[in-house]
C-alpha positions as CSV (number, residue, x, y, z in Angstrom):
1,X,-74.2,-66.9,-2.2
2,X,-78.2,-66.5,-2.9
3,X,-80.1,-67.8,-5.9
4,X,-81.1,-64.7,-8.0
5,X,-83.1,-66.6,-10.5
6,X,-84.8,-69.6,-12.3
7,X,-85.4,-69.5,-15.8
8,X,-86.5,-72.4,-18.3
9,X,-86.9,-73.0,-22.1
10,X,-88.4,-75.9,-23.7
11,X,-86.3,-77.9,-27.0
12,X,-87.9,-77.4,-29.7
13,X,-87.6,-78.4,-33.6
14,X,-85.5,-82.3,-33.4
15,X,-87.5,-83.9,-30.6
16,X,-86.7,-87.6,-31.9
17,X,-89.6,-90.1,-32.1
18,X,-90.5,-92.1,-28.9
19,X,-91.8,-95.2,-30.2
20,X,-95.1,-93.8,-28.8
21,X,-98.8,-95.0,-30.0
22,X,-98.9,-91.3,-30.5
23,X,-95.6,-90.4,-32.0
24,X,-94.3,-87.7,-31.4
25,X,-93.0,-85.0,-34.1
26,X,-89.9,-82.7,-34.5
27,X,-91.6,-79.4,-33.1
28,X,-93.4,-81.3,-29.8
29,X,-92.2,-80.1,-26.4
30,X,-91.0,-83.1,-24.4
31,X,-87.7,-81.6,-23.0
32,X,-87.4,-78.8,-21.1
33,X,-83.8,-76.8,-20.1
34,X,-83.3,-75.1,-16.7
35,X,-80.8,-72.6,-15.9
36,X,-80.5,-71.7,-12.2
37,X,-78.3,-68.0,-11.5
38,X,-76.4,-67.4,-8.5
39,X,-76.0,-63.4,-7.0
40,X,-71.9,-64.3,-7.6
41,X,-72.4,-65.1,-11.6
42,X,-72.6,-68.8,-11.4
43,X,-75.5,-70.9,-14.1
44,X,-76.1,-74.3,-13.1
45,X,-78.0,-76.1,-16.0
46,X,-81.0,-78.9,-15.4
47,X,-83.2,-81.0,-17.7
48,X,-86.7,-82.1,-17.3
49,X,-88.7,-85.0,-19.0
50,X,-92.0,-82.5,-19.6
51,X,-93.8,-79.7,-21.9
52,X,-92.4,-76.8,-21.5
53,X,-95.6,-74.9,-20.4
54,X,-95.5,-77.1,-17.5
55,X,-92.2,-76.8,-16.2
56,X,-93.2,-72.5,-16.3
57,X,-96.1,-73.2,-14.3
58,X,-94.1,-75.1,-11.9
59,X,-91.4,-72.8,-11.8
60,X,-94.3,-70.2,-11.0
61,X,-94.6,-72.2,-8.2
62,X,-90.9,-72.7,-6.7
63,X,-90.0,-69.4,-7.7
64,X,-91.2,-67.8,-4.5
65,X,-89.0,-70.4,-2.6
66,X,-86.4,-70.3,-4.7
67,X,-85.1,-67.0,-5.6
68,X,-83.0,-64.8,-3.0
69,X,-82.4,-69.0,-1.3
70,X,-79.0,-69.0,0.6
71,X,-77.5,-71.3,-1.2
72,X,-76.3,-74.4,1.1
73,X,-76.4,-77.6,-0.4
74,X,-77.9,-78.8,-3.5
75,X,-79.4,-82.1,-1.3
76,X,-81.2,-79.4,1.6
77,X,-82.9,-77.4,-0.7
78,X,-84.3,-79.6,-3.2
79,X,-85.8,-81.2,0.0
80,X,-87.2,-78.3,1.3
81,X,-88.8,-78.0,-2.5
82,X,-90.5,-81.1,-2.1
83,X,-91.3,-80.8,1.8
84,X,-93.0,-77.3,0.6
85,X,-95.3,-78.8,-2.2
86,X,-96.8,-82.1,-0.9
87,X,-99.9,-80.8,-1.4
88,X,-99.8,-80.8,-5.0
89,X,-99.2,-84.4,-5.3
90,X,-96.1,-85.9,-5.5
91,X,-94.5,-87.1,-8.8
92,X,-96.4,-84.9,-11.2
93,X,-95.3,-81.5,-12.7
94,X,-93.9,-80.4,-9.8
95,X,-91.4,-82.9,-9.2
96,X,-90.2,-83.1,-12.5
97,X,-89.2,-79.6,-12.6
98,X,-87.8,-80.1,-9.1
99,X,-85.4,-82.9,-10.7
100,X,-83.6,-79.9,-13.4
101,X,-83.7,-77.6,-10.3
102,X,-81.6,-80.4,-8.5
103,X,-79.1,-81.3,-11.5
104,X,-78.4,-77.3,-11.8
105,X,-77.8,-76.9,-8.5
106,X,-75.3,-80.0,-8.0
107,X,-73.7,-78.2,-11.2
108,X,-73.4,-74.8,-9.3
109,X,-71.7,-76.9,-6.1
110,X,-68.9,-78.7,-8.4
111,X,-68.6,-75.1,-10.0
112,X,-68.4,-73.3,-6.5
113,X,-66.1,-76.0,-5.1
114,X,-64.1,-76.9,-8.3
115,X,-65.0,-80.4,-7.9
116,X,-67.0,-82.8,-10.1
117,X,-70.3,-83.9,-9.6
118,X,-69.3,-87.7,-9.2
119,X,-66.1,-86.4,-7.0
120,X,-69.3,-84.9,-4.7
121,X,-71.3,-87.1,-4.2
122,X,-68.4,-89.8,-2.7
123,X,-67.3,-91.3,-6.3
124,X,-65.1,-92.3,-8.3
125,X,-65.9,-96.0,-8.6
126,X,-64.9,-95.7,-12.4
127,X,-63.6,-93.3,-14.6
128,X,-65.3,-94.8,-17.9
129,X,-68.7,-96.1,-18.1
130,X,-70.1,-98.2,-21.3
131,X,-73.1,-96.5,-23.0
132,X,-76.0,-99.1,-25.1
133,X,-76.8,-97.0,-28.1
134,X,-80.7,-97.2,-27.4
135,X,-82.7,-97.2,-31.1
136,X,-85.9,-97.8,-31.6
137,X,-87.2,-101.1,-33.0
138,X,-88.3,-101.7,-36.9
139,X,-88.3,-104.4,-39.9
140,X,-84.9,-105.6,-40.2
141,X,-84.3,-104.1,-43.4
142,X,-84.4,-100.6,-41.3
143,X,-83.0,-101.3,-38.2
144,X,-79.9,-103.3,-39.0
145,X,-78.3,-100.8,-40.7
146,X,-78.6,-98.5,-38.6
147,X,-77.1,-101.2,-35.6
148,X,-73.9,-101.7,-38.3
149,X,-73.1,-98.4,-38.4
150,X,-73.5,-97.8,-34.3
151,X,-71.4,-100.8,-34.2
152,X,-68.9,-99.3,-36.7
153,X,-69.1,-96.1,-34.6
154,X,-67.2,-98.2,-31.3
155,X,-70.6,-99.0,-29.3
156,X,-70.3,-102.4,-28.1
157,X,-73.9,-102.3,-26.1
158,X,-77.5,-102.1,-27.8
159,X,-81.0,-101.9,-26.6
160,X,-84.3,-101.9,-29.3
161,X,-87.2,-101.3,-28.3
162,X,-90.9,-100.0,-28.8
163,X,-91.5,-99.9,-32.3
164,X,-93.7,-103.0,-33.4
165,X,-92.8,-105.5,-30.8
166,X,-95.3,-107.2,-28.5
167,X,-98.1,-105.3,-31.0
168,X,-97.9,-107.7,-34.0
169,X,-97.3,-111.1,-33.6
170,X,-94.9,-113.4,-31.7
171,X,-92.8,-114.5,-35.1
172,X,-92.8,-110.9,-36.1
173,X,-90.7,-110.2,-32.1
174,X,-88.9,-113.1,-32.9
175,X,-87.7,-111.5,-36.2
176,X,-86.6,-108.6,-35.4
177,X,-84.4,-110.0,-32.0
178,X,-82.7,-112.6,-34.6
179,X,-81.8,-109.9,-36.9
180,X,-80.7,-107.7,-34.1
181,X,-78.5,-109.9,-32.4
182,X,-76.8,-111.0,-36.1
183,X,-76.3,-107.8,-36.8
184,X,-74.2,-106.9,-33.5
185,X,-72.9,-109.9,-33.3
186,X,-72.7,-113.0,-30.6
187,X,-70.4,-111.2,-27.8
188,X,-72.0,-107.5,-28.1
189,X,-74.6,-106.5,-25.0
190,X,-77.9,-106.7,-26.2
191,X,-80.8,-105.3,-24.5
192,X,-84.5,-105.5,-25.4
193,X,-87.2,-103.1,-23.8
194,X,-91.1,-104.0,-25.2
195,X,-92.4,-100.1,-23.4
196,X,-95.4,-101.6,-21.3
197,X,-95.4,-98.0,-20.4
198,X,-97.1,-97.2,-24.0
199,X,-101.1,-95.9,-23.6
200,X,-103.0,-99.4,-23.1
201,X,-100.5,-101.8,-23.4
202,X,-102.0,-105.1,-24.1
203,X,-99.8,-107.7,-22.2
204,X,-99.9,-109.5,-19.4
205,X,-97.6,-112.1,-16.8
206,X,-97.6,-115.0,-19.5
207,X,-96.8,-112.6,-22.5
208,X,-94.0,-111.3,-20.9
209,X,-92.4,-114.6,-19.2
210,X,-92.7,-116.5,-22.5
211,X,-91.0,-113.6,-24.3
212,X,-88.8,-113.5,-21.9
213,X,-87.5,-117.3,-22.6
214,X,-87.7,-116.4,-26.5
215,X,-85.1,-113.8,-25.4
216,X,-82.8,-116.2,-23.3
217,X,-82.5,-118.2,-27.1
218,X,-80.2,-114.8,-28.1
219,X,-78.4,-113.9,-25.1
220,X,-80.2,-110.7,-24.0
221,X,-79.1,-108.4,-21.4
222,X,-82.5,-107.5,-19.9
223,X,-85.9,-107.5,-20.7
224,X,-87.0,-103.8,-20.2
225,X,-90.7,-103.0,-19.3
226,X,-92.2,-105.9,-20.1
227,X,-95.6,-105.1,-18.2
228,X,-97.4,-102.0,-17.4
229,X,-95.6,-99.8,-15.1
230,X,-97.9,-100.3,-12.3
231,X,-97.8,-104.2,-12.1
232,X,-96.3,-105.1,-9.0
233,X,-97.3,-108.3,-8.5
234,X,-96.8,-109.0,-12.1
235,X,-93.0,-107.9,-12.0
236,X,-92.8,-110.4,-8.6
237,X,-93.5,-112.8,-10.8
238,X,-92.0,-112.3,-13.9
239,X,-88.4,-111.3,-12.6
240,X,-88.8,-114.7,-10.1
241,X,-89.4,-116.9,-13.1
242,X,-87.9,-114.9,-16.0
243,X,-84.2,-116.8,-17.4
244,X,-83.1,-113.1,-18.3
245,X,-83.1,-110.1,-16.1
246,X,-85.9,-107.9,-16.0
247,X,-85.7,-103.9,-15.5
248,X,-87.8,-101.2,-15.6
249,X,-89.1,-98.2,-13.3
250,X,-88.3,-95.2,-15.7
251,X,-92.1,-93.9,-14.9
252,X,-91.5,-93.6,-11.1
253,X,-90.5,-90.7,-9.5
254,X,-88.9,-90.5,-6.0
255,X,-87.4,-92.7,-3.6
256,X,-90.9,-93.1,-2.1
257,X,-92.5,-94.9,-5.6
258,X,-89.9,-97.0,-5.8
259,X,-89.4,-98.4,-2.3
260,X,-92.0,-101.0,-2.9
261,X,-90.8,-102.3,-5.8
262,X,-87.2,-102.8,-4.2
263,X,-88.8,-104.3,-1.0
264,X,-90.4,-107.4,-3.3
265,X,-88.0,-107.5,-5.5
266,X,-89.8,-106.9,-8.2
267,X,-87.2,-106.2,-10.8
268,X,-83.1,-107.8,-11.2
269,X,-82.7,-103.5,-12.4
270,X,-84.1,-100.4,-11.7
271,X,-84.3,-97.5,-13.9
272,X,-85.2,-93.9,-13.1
273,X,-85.0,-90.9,-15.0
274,X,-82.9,-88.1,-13.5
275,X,-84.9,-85.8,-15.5
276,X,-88.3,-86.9,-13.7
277,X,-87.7,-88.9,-11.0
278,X,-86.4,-85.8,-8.2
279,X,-82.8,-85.2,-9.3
280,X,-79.3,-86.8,-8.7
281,X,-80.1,-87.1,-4.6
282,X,-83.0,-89.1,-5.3
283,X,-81.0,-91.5,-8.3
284,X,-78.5,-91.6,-6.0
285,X,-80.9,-92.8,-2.7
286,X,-82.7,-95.2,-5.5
287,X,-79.5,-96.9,-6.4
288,X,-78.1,-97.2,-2.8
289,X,-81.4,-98.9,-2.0
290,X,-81.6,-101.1,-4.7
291,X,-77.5,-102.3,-4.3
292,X,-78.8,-103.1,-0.8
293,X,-81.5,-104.9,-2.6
294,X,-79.1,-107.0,-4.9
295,X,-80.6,-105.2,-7.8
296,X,-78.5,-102.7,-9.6
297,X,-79.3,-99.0,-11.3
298,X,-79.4,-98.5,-15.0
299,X,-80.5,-95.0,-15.3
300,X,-83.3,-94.5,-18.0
301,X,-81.5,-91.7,-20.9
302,X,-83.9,-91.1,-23.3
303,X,-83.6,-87.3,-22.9
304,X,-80.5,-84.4,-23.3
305,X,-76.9,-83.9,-22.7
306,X,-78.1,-82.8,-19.4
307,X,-79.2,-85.7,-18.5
308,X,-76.5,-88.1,-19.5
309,X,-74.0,-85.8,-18.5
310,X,-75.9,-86.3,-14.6
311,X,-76.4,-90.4,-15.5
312,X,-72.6,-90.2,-15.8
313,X,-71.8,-88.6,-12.7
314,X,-74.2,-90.8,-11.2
315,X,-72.4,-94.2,-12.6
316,X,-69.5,-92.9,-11.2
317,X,-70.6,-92.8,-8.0
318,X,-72.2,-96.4,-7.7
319,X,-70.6,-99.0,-7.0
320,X,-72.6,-101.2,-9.6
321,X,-73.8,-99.0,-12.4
322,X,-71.6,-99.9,-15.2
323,X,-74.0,-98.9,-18.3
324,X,-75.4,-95.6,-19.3
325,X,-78.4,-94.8,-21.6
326,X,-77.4,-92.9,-25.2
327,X,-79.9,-91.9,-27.1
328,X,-79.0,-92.5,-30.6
329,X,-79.9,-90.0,-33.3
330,X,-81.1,-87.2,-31.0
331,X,-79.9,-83.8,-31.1
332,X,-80.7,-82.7,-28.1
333,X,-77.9,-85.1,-27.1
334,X,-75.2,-84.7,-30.2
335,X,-75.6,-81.0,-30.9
336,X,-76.0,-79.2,-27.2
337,X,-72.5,-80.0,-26.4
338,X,-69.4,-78.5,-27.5
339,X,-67.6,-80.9,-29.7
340,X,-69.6,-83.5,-28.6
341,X,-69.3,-87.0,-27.3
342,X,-66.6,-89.0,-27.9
343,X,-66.6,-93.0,-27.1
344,X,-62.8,-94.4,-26.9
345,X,-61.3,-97.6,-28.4
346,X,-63.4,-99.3,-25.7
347,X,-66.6,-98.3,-26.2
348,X,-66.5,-96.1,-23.4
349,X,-67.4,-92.7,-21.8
350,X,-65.3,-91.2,-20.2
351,X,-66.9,-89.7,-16.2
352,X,-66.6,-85.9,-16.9
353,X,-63.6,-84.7,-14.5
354,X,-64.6,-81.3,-14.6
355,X,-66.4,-78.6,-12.0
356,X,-69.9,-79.6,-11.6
357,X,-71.4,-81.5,-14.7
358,X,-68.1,-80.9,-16.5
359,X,-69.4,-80.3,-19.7
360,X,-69.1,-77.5,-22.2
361,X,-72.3,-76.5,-23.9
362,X,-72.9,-75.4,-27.1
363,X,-74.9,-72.4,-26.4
364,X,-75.4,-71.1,-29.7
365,X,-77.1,-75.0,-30.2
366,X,-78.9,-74.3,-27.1
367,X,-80.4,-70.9,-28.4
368,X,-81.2,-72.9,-31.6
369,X,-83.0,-75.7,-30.1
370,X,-84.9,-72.9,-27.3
371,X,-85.1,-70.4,-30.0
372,X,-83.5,-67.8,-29.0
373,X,-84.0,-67.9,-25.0
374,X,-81.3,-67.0,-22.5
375,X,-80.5,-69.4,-20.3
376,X,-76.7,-68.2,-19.2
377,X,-75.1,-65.7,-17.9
378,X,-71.8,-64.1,-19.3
């Protein structure tokens, strides 16, 4: 079996807002499909975390590696894609794509060997997994609402973030945490994440460790990029010190970027994004690492179906991932899949049990959100 070809599409027309200094809008590219065709009729599907005109050019590049590939095993030639590209820097454009090219072609190996991913990749450590409905933060008067009726819907786990905290004032963080955790209640899972990953984030070590006792007051979860991605030494510091645990990562890509941060032990949980970071091999070499570490994988999900669908295989297959990321209110995450998610009287997801990704797309969504581009074979 060879791959034939590589084609991509961006989502277009309900890209949800990211919390961002510059916000995003409905029609921006930010997600990007990849559909991967076997010579023997198979489509794998992918999703990457970049502009769609990006993810071409990349797949301009791969192509010529790519197509008429005997198709082995989804782990070799993803590494032969990055091996083959060094040169243009690792954890750009590139790399991203390479991470949809991985996803499709794990989902063309559980197809091909009637398996699921999780199944593949030496799983199952659970069936179910619990996902935090992730909303963004606002005033009260906005936000709880929309936590009651997420609650109402059967999640038990929440995570707020962006929004106005850590750019206001400390009584206005303060504020909206209080309201939060009232409005899920004392015994839900309540997360907070500040996005130090936001252009020119202001804050430093002692913002972050004294919000990170004003957190303790309400029971939260963990404290989710707190400083700016690149602060090593500061995340040394701050998950040493800090009374809650502190996560974040979601910016790195590849085991490489994120070996340092595991070796100091710079965070309680790491978080990469399938969609950026290389692919399910490299989530799954992060999250091996980091269990070695003491630290446990929470895999960032603020992107598709695709890409939960993949962060569920992925829990499946750790022994200590027990939450998933859903990204509330996105349609790139309700709509794209045929009937879509369904939580049971739990709060859980179930681990698709299907070949490959196990999940049935809605392709007439798809072609909605791509307008009108072919990603499947019939």
């Amino acid at each position: 079996m060879k791959i034939r070809n590589v084609v991509s599409a961006g989502l277009i027309g309900a890209t949800p807002k990211g919390g961002w200094a510059n916000e995003l809008n409905p029609n921006d590219s930010l997600h990007t499909l990849i559909a991967v065709h076997t010579d023997e009729g198979h489509t794998g599907l992918g999703s990457v975390f970049t502009h769609q005109d990006l993810v071409a050019g990349a797949l301009s590049v791969l192509n010529d590696l790519l197509v008429g590939m005997e198709f082995d095993s989804p782990t070799a030639i993803t590494e032969r894609l990055h091996q083959a590209n060094f040169w243009m820097g690792r954890g750009g454009s590139i790399t991203h794509t390479i991470s949809g090219v991985n996803t499709a072609l794990w989902d063309i190996f559980g197809q091909v060997t009637g398996m699921p991913i999780s199944r593949l990749l030496g799983g199952n450590y659970r069936s179910k997994v619990l996902p935090y409905a992730s909303l963004l933060m606002d005033d009260p008067e906005i936000m709880v609402p929309r936590l009651e009726g997420y609650a109402s819907e059967g999640f038990r786990a929440f995570k707020i973030g962006w929004g106005r905290f850590g750019r206001d004032s400390a009584a206005t963080d303060r504020k909206i945490i209080a309201a939060a955790r009232e409005a899920v209640g004392p015994d839900a899972v309540l997360a907070v994440d500040a996005g130090g990953s936001d252009g020119f984030w202001p804050h430093g070590y002692k913002w972050a460790i004294n919000t990170a006792h004003m957190l303790a007051e309400y029971n939260v979860a963990w404290f989710e990029e707190a400083l700016s991605p690149d602060d090593l030494a500061g995340y040394v510091e701050l998950t040493t010190h800090s009374p809650v645990p502190i996560s974040g990562a979601e910016t790195l890509t590849r085991r490489q970027s994120f070996t340092p941060f595991i070796d100091a032990r710079a965070f309680d949980i790491v978080q990469p994004d399938v969609t950026k970071n290389g692919g399910i091999d490299e989530s799954m070499a992060i999250g091996r690492r980091a269990e070695e570490a003491g630290m446990r994988l929470i895999p960032h999900g603020w992107n598709t179906a695709v890409g939960l669908a993949a962060d569920l295989h992925t829990a499946a297959a750790l022994p200590r991932t027990d939450f998933v990321e859903y990204c509330t209110g996105s349609a790139y995450i309700d709509d794209i899949v045929s009937g879509g998610w369904s939580l049971d009287e739990q709060g859980m997801l179930d681990i698709p049990t299907g070949p490959g990704l196990g999940i049935t797309w809605d392709r007439e969504a798809i072609a909605h959100y791509t307008r009108g581009a072919s990603l499947f074979i019939d």
